[in-house]
PAPADREN-545283 format. One record per residue (C-alpha): residue number from 1; residue in one letter; x, y, z. Coordinates in steps of 0.001 Angstrom, whole numbers, plus 524288, in hexadecimal, padded with zeros to 5 digits. Example, Ala and Ser with C-alpha at 12.3 -4.5 7.8 and 13.67 -1.06 7.14 Angstrom:
2
   num   residu      c1      c2      c3
     1        a   8300C   7EE6C   81E78
     2        s   83566   7FBDC   81BE4
***
This chain:
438
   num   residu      c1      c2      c3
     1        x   80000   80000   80000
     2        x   80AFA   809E0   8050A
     3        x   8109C   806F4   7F59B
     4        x   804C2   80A99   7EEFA
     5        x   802C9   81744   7F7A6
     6        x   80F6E   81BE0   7F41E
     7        x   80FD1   817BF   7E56A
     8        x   8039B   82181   7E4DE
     9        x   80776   82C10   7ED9C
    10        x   81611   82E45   7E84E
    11        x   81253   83216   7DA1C
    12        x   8073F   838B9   7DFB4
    13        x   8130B   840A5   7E99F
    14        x   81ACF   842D1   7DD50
    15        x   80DCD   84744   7D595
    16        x   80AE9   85140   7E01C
    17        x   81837   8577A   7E177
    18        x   81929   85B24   7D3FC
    19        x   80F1D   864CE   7D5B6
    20        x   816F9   86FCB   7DDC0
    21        x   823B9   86C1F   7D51B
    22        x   81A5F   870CC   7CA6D
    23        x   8174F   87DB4   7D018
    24        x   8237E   87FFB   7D738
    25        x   8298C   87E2F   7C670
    26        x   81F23   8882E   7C282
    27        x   8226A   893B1   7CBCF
    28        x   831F6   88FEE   7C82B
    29        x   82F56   89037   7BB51
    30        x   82949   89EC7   7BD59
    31        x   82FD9   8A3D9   7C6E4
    32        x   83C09   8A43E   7BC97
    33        x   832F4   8AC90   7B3B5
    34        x   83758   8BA7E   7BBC8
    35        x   82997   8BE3B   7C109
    36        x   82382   8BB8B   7CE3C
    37        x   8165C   8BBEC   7C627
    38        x   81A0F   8AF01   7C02B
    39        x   81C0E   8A80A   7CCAC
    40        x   80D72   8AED4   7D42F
    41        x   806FF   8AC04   7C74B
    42        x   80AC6   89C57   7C774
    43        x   8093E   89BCA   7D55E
    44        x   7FA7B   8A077   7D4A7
    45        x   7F74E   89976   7C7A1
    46        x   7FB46   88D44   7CE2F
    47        x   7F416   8915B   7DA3A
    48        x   7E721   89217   7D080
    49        x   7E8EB   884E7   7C965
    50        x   7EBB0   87DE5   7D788
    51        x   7DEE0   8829D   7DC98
    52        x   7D76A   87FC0   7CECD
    53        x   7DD31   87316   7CFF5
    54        x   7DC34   86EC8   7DD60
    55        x   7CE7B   86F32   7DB7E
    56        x   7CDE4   8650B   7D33E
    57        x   7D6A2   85CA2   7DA4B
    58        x   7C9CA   85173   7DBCE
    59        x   7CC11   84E4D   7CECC
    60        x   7D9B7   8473F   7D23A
    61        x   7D3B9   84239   7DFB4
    62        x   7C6BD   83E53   7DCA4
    63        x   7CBA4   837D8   7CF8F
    64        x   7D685   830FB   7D91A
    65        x   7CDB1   82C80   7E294
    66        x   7C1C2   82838   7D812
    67        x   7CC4E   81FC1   7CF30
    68        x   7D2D1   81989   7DAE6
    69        x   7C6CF   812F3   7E089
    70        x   7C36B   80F57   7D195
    71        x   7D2E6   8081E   7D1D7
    72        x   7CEED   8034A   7DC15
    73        x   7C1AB   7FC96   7D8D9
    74        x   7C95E   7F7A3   7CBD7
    75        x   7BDE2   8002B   7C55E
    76        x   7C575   80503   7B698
    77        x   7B9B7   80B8C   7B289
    78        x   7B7BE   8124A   7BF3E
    79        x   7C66B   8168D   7BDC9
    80        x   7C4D1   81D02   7B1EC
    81        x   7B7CA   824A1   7B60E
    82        x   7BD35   82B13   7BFBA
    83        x   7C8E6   830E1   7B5CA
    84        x   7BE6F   8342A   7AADA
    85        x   7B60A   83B36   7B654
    86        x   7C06E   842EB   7BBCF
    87        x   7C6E7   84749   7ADB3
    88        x   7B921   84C7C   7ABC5
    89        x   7B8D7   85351   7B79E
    90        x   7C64E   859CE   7B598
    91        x   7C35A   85DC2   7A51F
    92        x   7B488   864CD   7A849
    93        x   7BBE3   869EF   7B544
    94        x   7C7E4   86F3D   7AC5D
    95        x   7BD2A   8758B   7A1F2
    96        x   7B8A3   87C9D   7ACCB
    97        x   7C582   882AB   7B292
    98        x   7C99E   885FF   7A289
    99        x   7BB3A   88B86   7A245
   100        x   7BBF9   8938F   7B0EE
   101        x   7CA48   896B6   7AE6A
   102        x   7C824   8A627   7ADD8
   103        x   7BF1F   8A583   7B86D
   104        x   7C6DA   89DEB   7C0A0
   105        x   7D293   8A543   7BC43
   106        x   7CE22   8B296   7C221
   107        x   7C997   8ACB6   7CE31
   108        x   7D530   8A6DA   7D22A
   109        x   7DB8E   8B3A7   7CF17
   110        x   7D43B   8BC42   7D670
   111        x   7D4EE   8B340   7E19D
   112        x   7E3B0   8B2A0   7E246
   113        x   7E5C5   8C1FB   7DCEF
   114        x   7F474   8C17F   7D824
   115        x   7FB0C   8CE32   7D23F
   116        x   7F80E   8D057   7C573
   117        x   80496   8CAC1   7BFE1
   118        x   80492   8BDAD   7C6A7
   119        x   7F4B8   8BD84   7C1AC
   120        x   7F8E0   8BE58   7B36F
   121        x   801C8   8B437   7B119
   122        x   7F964   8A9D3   7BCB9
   123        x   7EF01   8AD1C   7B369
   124        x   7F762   8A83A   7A6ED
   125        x   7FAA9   89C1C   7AE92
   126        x   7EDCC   898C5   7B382
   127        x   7E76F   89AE6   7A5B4
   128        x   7F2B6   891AA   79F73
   129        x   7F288   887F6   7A99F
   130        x   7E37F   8870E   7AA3B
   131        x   7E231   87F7C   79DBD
   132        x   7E971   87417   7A51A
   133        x   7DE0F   871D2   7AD55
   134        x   7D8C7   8669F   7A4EE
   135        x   7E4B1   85FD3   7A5F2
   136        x   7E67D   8634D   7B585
   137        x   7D97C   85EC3   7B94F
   138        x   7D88E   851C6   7B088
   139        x   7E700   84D70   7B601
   140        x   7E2B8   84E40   7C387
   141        x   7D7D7   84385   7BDD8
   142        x   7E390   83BE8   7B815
   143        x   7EB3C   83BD8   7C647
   144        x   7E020   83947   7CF25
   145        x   7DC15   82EB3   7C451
   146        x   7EB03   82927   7C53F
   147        x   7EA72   8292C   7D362
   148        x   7DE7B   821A7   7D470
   149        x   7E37D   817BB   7CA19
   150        x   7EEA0   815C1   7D577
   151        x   7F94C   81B86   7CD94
   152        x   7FE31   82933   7D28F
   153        x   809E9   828E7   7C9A7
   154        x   80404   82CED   7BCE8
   155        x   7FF91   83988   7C58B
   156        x   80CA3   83BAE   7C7F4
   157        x   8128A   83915   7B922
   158        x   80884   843A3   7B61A
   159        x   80B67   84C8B   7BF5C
   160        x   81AF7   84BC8   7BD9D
   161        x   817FC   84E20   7AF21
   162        x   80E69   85927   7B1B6
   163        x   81B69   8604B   7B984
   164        x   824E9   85DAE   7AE6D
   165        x   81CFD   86276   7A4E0
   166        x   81A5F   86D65   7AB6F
   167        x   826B3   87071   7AEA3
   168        x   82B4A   87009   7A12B
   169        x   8231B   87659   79A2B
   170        x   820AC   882C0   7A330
   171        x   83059   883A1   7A1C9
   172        x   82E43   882FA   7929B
   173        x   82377   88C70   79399
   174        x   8287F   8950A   79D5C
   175        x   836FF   897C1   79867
   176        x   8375A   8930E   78944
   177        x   82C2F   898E4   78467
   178        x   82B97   8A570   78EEA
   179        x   81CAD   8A1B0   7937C
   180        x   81D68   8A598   7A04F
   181        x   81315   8A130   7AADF
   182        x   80C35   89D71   7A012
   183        x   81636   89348   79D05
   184        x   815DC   88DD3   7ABDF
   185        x   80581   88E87   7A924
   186        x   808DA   886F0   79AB6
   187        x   80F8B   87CF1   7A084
   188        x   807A0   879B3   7AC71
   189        x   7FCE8   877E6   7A1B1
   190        x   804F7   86FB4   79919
   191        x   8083C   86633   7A48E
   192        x   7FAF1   8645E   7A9FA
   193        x   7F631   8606E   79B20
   194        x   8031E   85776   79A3A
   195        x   7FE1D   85305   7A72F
   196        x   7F281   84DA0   7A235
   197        x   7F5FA   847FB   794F1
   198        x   7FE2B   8400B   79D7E
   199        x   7F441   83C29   7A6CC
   200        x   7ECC0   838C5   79B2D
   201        x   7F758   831A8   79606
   202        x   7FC1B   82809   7A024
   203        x   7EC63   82669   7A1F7
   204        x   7EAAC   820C5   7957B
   205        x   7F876   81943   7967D
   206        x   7F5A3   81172   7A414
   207        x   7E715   813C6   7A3BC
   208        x   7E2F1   813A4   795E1
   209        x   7DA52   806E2   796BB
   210        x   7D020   80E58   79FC7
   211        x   7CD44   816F6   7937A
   212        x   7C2CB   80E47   7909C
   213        x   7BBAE   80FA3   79D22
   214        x   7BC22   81F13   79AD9
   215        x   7AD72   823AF   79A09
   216        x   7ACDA   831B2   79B35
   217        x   79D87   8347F   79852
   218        x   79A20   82A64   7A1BA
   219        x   7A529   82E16   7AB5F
   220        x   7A0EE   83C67   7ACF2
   221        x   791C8   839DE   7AE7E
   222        x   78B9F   83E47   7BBCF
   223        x   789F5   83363   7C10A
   224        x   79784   82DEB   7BE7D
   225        x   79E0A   839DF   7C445
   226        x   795E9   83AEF   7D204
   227        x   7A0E9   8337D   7D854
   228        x   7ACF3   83AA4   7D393
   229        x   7A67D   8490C   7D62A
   230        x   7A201   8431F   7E19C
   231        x   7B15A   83FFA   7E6DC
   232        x   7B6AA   84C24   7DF30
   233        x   7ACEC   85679   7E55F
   234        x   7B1AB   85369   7F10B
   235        x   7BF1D   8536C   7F0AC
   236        x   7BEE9   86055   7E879
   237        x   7B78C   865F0   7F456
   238        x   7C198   8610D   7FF1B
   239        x   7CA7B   868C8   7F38D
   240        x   7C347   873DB   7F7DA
   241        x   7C570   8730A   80598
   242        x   7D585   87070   80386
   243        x   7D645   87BC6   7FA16
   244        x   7CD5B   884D5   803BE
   245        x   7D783   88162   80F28
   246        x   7E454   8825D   8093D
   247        x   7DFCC   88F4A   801CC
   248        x   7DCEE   89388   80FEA
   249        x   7E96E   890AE   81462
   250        x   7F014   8968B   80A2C
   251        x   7E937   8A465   80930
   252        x   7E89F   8A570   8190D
   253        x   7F843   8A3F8   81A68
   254        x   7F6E2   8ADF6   80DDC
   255        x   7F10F   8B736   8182E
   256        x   7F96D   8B4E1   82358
   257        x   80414   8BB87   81A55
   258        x   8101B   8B870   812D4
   259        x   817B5   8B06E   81A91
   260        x   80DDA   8A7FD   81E8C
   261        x   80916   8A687   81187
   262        x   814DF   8A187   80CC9
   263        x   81776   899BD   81B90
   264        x   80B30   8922A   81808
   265        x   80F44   8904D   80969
   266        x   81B54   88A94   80D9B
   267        x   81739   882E2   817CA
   268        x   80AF3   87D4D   80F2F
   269        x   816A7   876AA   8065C
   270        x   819F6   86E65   80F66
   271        x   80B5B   86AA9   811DC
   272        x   80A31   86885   80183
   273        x   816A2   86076   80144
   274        x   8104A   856D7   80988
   275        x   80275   8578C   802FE
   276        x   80ADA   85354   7F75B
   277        x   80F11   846F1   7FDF3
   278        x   803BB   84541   804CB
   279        x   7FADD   84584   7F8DD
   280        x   80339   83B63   7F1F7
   281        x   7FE80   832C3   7FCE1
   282        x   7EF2F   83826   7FBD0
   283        x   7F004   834B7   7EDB2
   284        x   7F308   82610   7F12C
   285        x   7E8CA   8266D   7FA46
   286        x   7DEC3   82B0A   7F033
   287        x   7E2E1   81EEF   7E71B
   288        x   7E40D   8148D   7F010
   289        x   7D7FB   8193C   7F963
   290        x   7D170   815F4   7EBE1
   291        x   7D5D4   80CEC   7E8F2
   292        x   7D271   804C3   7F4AD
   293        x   7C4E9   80ADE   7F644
   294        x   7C233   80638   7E7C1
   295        x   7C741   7F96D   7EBC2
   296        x   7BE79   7F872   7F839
   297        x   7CB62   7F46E   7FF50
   298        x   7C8F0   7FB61   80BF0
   299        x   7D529   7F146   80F1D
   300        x   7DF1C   7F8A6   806F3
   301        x   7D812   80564   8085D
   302        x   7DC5B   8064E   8164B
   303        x   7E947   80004   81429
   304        x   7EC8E   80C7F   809C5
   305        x   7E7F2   8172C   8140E
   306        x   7F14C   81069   81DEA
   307        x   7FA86   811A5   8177D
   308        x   7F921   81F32   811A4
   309        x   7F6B8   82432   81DD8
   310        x   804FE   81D30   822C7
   311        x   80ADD   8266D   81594
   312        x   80359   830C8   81BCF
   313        x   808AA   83094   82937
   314        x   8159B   82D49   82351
   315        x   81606   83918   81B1B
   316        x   8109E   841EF   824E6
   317        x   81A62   83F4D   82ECD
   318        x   824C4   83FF0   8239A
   319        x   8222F   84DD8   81F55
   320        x   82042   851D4   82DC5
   321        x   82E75   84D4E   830D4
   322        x   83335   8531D   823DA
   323        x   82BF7   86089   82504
   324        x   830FF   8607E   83550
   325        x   83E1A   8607D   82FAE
   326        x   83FAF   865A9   821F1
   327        x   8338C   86F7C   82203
   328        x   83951   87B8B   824D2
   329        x   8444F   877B3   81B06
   330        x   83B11   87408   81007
   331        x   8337E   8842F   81279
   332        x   84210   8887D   8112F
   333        x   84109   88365   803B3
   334        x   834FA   889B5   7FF87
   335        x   83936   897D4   802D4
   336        x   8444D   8A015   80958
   337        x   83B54   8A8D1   80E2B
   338        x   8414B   8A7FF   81FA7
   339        x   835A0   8AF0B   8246F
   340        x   82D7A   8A584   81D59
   341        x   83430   89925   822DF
   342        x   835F3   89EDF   8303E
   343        x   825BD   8A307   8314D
   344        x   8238D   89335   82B56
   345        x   82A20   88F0E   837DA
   346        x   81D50   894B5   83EE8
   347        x   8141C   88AD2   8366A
   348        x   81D86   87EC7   8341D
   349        x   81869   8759E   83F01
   350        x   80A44   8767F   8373A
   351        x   81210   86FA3   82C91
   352        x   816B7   865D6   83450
   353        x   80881   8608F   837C3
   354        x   80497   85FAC   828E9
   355        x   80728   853AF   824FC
   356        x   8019E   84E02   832D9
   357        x   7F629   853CD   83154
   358        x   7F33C   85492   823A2
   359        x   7F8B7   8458B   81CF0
   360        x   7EC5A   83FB1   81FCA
   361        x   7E468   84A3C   81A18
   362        x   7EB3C   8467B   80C2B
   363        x   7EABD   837E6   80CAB
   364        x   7DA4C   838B6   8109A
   365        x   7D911   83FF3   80493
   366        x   7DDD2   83584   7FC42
   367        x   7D71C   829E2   803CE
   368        x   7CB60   831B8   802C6
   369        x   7CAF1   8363C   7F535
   370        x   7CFA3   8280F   7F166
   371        x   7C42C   82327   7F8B9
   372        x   7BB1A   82C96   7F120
   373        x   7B6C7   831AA   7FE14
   374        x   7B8A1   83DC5   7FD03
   375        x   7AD4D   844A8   80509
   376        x   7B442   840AA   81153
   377        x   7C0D9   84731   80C23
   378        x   7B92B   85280   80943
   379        x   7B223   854CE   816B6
   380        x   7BEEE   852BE   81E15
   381        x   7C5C1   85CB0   81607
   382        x   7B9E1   8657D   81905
   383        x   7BB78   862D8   825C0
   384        x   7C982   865F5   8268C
   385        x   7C856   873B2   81F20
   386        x   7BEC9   87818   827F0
   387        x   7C653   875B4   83365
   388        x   7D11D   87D09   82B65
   389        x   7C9FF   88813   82B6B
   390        x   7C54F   8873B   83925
   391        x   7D1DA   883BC   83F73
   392        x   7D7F8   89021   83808
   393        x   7CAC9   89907   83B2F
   394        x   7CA4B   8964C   849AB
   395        x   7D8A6   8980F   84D0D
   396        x   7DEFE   8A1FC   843C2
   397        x   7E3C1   8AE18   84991
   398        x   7F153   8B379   84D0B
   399        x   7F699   8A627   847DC
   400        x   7EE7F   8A420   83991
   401        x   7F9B5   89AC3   8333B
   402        x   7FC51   89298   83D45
   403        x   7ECD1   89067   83E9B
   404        x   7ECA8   88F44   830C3
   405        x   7F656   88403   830B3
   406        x   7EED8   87F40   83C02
   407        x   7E3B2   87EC2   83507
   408        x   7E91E   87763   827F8
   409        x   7EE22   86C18   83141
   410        x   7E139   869EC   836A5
   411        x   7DBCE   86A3B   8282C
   412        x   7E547   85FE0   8256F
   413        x   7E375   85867   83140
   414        x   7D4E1   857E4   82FB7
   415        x   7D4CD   85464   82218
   416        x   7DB83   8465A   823E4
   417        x   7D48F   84628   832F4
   418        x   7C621   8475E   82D64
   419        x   7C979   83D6A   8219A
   420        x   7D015   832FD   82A2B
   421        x   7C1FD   83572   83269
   422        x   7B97A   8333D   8250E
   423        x   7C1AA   82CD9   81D53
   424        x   7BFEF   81EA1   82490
   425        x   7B356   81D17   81D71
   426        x   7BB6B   818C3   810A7
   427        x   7C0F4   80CA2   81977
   428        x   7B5DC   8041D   81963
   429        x   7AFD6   7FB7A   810CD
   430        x   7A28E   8016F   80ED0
   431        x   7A9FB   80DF3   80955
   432        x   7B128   804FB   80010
   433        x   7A5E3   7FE28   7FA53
   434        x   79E56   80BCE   7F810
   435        x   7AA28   8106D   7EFAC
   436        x   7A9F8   8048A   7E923
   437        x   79CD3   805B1   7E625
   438        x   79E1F   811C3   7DFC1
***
């Protein structure tokens, strides 16, 4: 079991940390271009596409969780249902944001209210890198399909290729032909279609003998797609609540002034360096939680959440002991800024408790999600933002950030508290044969 957890959480690790390489090669790539403009107007355009995005973040989960109980059940025509569902889901979805993109456009803009330099060339990048949205949304169907089908390596092959490709071309872009941030925009574009065709691609090269089952007019009817918007509505909603909270944390630190701004940027690294990991290990949850439930083998079903949770713990205690010792080194990395790292010391011990507090929060999602249900992930992440906002409500005052990070561990804690409280209902074998009846 411990073999199989790890040959789907490491590509899924690998996958993950290619995103900030990404962005961290797009503000390089800029900030060589002589204008501080370059480096806001990346910055925000990114910002944009991450929220856009992260909204539709179901469509890799829910396909995940859908296509793993299908594996599971040995159900081929079930399998490919689920992929035909959620690529129709993603295209109308993408028609939409190309249709709203002016709309959208100004509204994000008026929200964030740059100078008018930075505006004009974030605007050029999000109107370039908008017409990658097809390809964006319908990949995340391809990886959450992947995952479900057991294999998180094809996720990965598509994300390394989605970096390099990048990479490349916005260099081409940027410095042979003089483009600018258009060229960064150009080449994010470029990837994400690259991306896809080889999705596609390795699809129709392991996969190609499901073509057969693919049934698109009966796939999309009503009645065919109560389940999926069923799972999907609610795990865009507990999207909701994580977006609502971390936007919160962001824009209150925003207020407490500059330091603490960029204290709590800082500091948040080290809590998205371990979401990294720790999501590698919620991904293998999702597929094998599936799996199992699919199977009706409550047996191996709790043998797989044993044993993640041992990884858990495990990693948890690991990047305790690592961020204990080589925390305040790693911030030294990230900026030279002394009154920065000296106010950090103030806030470091909240870091400390993260990955305590927070690992089972990640590996609950994937059980959950793998075991389609998804309401009880939902209310618990409710739950937990509420008491977010109470926590931070009831006690702030001459010491707002500390109560602030106060309040984020509790969020955390909650989170994985509430689902280990509803989540036992997926053990049994009444649970087991309703999903199988389905």
């Amino acid at each position: 079991m411990n073999r199989r957890i790890l040959h789907l959480a490491i590509p899924s690790i690998v996958s993950n940390i290619t995103v900030p390489l990404l962005g961290l090669v797009d503000v390089t790539i800029v900030g060589h271009l002589g204008a501080p403009a370059y480096i806001g107007a990346i910055a925000v355009g990114g910002l944009l596409f991450n929220i856009l995005y992260w909204n539709f973040g179901f469509l890799r989960m829910g396909t995940s969780g859908l296509t793993s109980q299908a594996y599971g059940r040995g159900d081929e025509t079930a399998q490919v249902r689920v992929l035909v569902q959620a690529l129709g889901v993603a295209l109308i979805s993408a028609c939409g944001i190309l249709l709203l993109q002016y709309p959208v456009e100004r509204l994000a803009f008026w929200l964030i209210g740059t100078s008018g330099e930075v505006e004009r060339h974030a605007v050029t990048y999000f109107r370039i890198c908008i017409w990658g949205a097809p390809a964006v949304l319908s990949m995340y169907c391809f990886q959450g399909w992947f995952v479900g089908m057991q294999n998180s390596r094809y996720p990965m092959y598509v994300s390394i290729a989605v970096t390099a490709v990048n990479i490349v071309c916005s260099l081409v872009f940027v410095f042979a032909f003089g483009m600018g941030v258009a060229g960064v925009a150009a080449g994010t574009m470029v990837a994400s279609w690259s991306g896809l065709a080889l999705a596609v691609g390795i699809w129709l090269r392991r996969y190609g003998h499901l073509r057969r089952l693919a049934a698109w007019r009966g796939s999309l009817q009503w009645q065919a797609m109560r389940r999926f918007f069923a799972v999907n509505r609610d795990i865009f909603l507990r999207t909701l609540c994580l977006i609502a909270v971390t936007t919160f944390f962001t824009s209150t630190g925003a207020r407490q002034g500059d330091i603490i701004l960029a204290v709590n940027t800082l500091l948040m690294q080290l809590f998205t360096l371990f979401s990294y990991i720790m999501d590698g290990f919620a991904y293998a949850a999702e597929a094998l939680a599936g799996r199992y439930v699919g199977a009706c083998d409550l047996q191996q079903l709790r043998r797989a959440v044993r044993c993640l949770f041992g990884w858990g713990t495990g990693m948890a205690v690991a990047f305790t002991a690592l961020y204990a010792v080589g925390g305040e080194g790693f911030l030294g990395l990230l900026t030279d800024d002394a009154s920065v790292i000296a106010a950090s010391a103030d806030y470091f011990y909240w870091v400390l408790a993260i990955p305590l507090a927070g690992f089972a929060a990640f590996l609950w999602d994937g059980i959950l999600i793998g075991a389609t249900a998804t309401r009880r992930m939902l209310w618990a992440i409710a739950v937990a933002a509420a008491a977010f906002f109470v926590v931070y409500y009831a006690f702030s005052g001459a010491t707002n950030n500390h109560v602030l990070w106060c309040a984020f561990l509790v969020y955390l804690f909650l989170r994985g508290a509430m689902m280990t409280l509803w989540g036992r209902h997926i053990f049994t074998e009444d649970y087991l044969r309703r999903m199988a009846g389905r």
